[in-house]
Each structure stands twice: as C-alpha cells, then as structure tokens.
VEXTI-684701 format. One record per residue: residue number from 0; x, y, z of N, C-alpha, C, CB in turn; residue in three letters. Coordinates in nm, 3 decimals. Glycine has a CB too. Example, Ala and Ser with C-alpha at 12.3 -4.5 7.8 and 13.67 -1.06 7.14 Angstrom:
2
FIPA  drense   n.east  n.north     n.up  ca.east  ca.north    ca.up   c.east  c.north     c.up  cb.east  cb.north    cb.up  marpa
FIPA       0    1.319   -0.569    0.780    1.230    -0.450    0.780    1.320   -0.330    0.780    1.131    -0.447    0.905    ALA
FIPA       1    1.285   -0.225    0.708    1.367    -0.106    0.714    1.290    0.003    0.787    1.408    -0.060    0.572    SER
// end
This chain:
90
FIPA  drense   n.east  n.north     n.up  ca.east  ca.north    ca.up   c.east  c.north     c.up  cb.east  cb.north    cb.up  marpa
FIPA       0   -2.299   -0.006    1.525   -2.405     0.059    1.451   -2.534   -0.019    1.474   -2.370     0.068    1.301    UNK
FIPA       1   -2.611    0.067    1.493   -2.775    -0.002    1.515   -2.843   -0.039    1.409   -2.879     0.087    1.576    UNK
FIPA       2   -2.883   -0.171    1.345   -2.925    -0.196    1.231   -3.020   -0.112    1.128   -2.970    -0.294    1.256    UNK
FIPA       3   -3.079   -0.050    1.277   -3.168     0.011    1.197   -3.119    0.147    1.113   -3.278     0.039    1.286    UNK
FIPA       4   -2.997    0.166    1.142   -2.950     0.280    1.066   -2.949    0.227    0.898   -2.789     0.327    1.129    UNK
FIPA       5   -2.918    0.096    0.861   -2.870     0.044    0.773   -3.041    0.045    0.660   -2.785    -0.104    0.835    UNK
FIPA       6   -3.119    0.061    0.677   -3.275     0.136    0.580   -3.229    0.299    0.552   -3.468     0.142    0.710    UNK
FIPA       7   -3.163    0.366    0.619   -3.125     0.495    0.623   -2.990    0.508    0.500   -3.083     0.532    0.790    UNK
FIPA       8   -2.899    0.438    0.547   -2.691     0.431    0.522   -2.779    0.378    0.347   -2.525     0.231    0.671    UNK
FIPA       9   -2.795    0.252    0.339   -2.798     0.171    0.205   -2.863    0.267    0.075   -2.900     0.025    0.232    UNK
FIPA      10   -3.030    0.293    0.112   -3.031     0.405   -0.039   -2.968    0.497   -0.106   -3.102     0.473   -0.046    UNK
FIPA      11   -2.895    0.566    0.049   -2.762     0.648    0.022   -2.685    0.653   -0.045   -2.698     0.654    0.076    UNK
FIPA      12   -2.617    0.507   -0.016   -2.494     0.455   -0.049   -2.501    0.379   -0.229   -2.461     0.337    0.087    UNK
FIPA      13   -2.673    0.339   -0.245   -2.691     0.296   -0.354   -2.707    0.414   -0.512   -2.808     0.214   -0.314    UNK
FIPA      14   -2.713    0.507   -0.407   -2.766     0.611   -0.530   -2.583    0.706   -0.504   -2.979     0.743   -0.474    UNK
FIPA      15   -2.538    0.685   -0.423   -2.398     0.757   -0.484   -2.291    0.636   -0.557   -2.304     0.841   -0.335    UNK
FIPA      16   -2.350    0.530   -0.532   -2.295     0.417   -0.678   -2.319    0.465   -0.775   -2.354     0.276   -0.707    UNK
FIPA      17   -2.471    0.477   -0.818   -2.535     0.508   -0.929   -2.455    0.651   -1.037   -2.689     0.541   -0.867    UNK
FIPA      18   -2.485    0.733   -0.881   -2.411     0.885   -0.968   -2.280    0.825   -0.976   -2.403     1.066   -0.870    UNK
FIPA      19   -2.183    0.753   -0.925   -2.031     0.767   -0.957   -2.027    0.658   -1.138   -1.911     0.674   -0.779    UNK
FIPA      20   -2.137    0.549   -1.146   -2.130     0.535   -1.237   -2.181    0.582   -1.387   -2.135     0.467   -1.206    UNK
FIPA      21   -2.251    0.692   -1.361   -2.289     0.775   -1.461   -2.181    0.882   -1.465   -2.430     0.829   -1.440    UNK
FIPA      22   -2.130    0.886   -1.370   -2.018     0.959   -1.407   -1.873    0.930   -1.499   -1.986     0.987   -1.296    UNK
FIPA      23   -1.860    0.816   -1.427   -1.743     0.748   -1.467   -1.757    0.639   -1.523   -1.667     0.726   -1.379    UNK
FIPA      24   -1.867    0.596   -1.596   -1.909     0.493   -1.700   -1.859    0.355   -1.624   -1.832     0.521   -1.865    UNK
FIPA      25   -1.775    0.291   -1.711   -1.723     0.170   -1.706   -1.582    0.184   -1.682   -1.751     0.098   -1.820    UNK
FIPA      26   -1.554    0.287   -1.585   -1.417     0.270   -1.528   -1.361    0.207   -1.497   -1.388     0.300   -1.468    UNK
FIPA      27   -1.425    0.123   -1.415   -1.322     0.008   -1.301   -1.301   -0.105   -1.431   -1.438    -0.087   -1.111    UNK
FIPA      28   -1.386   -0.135   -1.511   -1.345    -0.278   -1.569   -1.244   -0.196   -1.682   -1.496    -0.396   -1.644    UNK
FIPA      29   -1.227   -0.099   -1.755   -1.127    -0.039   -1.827   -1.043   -0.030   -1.751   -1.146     0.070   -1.884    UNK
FIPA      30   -1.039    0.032   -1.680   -0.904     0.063   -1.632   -0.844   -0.080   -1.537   -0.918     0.216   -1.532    UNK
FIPA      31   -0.909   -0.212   -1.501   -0.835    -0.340   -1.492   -0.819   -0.347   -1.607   -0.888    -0.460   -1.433    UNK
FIPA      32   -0.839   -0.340   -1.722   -0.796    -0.426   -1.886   -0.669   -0.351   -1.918   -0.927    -0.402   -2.044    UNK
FIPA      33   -0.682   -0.232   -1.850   -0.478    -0.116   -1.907   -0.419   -0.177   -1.806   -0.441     0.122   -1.883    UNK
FIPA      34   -0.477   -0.173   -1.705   -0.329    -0.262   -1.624   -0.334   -0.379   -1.652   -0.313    -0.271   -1.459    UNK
FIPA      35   -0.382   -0.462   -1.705   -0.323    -0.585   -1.726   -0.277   -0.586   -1.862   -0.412    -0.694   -1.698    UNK
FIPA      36   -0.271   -0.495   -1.939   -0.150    -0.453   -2.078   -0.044   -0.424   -2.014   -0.178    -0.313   -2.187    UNK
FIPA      37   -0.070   -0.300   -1.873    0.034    -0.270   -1.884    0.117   -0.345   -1.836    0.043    -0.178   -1.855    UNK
FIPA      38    0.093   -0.466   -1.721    0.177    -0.534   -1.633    0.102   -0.660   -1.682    0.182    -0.491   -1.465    UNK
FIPA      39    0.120   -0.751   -1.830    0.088    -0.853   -1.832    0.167   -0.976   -1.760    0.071    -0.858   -1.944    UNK
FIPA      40    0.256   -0.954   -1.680    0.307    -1.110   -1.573    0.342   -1.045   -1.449    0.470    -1.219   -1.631    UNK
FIPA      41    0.231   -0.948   -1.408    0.249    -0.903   -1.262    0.295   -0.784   -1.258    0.336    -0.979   -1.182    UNK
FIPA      42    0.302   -0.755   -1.127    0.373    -0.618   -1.101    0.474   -0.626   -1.056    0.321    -0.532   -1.026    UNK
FIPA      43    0.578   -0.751   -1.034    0.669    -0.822   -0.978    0.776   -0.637   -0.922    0.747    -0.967   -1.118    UNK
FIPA      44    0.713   -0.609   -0.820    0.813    -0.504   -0.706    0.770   -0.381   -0.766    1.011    -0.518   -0.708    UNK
FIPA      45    0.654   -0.330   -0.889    0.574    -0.239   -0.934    0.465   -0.199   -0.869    0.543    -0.267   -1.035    UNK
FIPA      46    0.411   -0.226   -0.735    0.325    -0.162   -0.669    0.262   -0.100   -0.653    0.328    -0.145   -0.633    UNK
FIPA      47    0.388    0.033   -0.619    0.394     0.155   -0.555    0.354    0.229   -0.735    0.575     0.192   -0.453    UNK
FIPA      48    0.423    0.196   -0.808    0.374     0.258   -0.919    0.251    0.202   -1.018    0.484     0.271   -0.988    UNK
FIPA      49    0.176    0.090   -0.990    0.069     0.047   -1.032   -0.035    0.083   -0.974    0.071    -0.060   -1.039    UNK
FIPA      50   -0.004    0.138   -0.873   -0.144     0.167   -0.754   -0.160    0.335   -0.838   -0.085     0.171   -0.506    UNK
FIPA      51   -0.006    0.415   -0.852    0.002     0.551   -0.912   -0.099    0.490   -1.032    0.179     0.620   -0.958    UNK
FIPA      52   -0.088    0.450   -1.124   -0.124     0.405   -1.278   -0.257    0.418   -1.236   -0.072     0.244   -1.351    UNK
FIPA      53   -0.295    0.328   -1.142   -0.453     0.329   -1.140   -0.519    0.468   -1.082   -0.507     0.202   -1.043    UNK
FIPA      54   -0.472    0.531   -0.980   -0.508     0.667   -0.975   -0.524    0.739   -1.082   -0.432     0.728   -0.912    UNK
FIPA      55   -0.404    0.738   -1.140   -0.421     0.866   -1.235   -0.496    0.736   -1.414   -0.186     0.984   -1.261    UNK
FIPA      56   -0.535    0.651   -1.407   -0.629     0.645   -1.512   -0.776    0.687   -1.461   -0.626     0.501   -1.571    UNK
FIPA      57   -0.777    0.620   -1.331   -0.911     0.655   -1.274   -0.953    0.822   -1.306   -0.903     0.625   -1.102    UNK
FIPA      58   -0.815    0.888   -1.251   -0.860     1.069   -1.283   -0.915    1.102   -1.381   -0.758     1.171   -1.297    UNK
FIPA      59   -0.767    1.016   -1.511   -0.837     1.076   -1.659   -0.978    1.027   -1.717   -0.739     1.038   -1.780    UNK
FIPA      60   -1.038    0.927   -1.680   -1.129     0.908   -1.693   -1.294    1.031   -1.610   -1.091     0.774   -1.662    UNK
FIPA      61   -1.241    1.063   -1.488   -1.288     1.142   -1.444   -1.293    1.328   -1.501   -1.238     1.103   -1.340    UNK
FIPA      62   -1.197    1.353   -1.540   -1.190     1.439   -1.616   -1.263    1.450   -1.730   -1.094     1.444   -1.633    UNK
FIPA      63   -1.233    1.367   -1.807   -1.355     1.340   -1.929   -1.507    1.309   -1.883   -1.315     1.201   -2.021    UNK
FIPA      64   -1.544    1.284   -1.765   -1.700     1.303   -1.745   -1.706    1.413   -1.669   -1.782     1.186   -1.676    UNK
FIPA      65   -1.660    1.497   -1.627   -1.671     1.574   -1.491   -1.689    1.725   -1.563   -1.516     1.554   -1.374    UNK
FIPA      66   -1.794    1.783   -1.467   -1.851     1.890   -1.525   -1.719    1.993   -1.537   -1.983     1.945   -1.435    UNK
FIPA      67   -1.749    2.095   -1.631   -1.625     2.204   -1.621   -1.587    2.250   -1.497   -1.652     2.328   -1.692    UNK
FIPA      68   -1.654    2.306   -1.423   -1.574     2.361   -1.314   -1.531    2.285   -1.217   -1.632     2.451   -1.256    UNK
FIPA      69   -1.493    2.181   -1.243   -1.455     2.049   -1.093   -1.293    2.005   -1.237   -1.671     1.824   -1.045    UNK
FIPA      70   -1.289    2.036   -1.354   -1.210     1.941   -1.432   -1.059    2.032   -1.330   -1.232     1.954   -1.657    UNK
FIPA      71   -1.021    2.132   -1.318   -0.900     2.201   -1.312   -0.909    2.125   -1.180   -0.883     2.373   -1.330    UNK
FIPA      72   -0.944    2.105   -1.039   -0.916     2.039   -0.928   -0.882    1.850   -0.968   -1.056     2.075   -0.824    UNK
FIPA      73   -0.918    1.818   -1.027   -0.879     1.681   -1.106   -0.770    1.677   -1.148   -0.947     1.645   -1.214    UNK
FIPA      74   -0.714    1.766   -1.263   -0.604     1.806   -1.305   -0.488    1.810   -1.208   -0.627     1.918   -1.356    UNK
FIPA      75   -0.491    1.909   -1.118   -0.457     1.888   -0.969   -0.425    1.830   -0.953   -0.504     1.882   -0.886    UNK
FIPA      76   -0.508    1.674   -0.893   -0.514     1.579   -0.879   -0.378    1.504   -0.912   -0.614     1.556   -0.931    UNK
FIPA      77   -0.373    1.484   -1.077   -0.316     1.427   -1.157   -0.206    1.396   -1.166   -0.331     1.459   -1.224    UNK
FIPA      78   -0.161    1.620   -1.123   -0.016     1.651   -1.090   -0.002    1.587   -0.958    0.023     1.812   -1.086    UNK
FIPA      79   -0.038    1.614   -0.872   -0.032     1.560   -0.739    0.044    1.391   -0.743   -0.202     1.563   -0.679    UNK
FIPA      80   -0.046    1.310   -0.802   -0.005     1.153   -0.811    0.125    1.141   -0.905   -0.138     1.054   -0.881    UNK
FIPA      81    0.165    1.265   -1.027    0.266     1.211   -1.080    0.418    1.272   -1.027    0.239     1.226   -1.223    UNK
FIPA      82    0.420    1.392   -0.954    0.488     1.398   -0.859    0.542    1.342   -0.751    0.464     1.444   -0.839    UNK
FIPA      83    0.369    1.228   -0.677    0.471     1.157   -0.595    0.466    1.043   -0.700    0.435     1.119   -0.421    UNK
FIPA      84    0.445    1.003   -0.796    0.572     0.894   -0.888    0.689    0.971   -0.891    0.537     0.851   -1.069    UNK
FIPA      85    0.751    1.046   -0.887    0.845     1.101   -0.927    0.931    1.088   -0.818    0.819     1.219   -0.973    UNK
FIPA      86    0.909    1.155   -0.689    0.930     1.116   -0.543    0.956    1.001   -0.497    0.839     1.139   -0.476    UNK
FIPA      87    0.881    0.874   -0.538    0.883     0.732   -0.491    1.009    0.679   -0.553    0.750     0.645   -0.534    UNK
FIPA      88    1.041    0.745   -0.695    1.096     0.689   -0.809    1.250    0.721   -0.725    1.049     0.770   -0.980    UNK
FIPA      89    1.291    0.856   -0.700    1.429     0.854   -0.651    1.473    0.780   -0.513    1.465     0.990   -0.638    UNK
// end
C-alpha cells in the first residue's frame, strides 16, 4: 500500500469507530467483565464456546442499539451462533 493512501483509509476508518461506538456504547469493556464472571479461572478447553458467548453478547448488545429494521437480521445472527453451539457441543 502506498502511504499516501493512509490520509484517505484513516478518517474512514476513524469515523466508522466512532459510528460503531455510538452504536454499541461500551460493548467491548462489558462484555470482557461477563466473561470474566462467566469463566472466572479461564476457559480451561472452553474456547470454542467462549468465543460463541462473546458473539452472541456482542449481538445482544447490538440489537438493543440497532435501528428497527436491521434488529430481525441480528436476531438471525443470534440463531445462527447458537446453533453452531449446539453443533460444536455434539
């Protein structure tokens, strides 16, 4: 990449931070404080289903900011990640 793209890429990239955090408030540091309730001494071989956990808190959190007509594709979403928990699980 030619540096000079990077005056172009960065305001971009700074203002779809901005919107994801007006969207989704203080997601990332909530949703580290539930996983570390939920798995207070690790994820010792919980992974595959902690990585699920964080998807689908990330969603519900998204759902609750997300305009009406985007909430039912989220939902989606939701099912999607707890299915494959369900999948991983057998």
């Amino acid at each position: 990449m030619d540096t000079s793209q990077l005056d172009v890429i960065a305001p971009q990239l700074v203002e779809s931070i901005k919107v994801s955090m007006r969207q989704n408030g203080n997601a990332a540091v909530e949703t580290t404080q539930i996983i570390k309730k939920i798995y207070p001494s690790g994820f010792m071989g919980k992974e595959q289903d902690a990585l699920s956990m964080v998807k689908i808190i990330d969603t519900m959190f998204q759902i609750a900011n997300a305009p009406t007509e985007k909430v039912g594709d989220l939902w989606k979403a939701l099912s999607a990640y707890a299915l494959n928990g369900l999948r991983t699980s057998v």
